[in-house]
N, C-alpha and C positions, 0 to 999 in steps of 0.2 A: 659236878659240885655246884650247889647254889649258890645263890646271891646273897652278901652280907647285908642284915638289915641295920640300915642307916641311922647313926645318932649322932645328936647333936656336934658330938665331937669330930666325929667322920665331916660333918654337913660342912663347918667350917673349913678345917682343912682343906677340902675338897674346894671349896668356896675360893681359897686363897689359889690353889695350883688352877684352878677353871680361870680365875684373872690372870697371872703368870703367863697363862699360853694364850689367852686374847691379845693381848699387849701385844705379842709380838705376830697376830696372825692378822694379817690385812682384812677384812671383811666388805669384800667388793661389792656384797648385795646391799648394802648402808649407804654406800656413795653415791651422795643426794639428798637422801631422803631426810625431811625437815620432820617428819611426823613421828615426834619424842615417842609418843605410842606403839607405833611400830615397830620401831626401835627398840623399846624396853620387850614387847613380845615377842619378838626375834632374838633376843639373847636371853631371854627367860628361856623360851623352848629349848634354844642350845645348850643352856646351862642344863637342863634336867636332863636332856639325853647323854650328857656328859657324867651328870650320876645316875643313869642308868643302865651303864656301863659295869658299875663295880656295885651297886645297891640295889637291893628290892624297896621298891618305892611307890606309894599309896598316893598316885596322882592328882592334886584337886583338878578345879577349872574354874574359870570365871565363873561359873554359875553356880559354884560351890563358895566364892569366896576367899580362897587360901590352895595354894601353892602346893603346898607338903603339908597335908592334914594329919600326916599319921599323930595318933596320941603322946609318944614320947620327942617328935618333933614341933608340931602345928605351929608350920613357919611359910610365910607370906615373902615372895621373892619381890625386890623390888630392883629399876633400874636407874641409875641416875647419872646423866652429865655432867664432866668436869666444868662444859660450859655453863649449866643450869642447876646445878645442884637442888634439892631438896630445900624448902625452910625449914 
């Protein structure tokens, strides 16, 4: 059986149980590391292997611009510190 393709509705959901189970999973490759960059790319990459898991999914890249380009999603993963939030 294939892959369901991902909408927005799934994206979210998915989005909330992907934070649910970080919370409570210690991430020992983090520990240290000040470079908010790295940081947010290491849990982008885990995020999307985490939907790609249960979704067929139209990967961007940097050098595309966007995250999840497909047309019914074209959504931009971002990651943000409790410490340093976003403006």
């Amino acid at each position: 059986m294939g892959k369901k393709e991902l909408t927005i509705k799934d994206l979210i959901s998915s989005a909330n149980a992907f934070c649910e189970q970080e919370t409570k999973y210690e991430n020992k490759e983090l520990y240290g590391v000040t470079d908010g960059k790295a940081v947010g790319t290491y849990i982008e990459h885990k995020f999307k292997e985490f939907l790609n898991k249960s979704f067929k999914l139209d990967n961007g890249n940097s050098a595309r611009g966007i995250d999840l380009p497909a047309p019914k999603i074209n959504t931009d993963i971002k990651v943000t510190s409790i410490k340093q939030p976003q403006s």
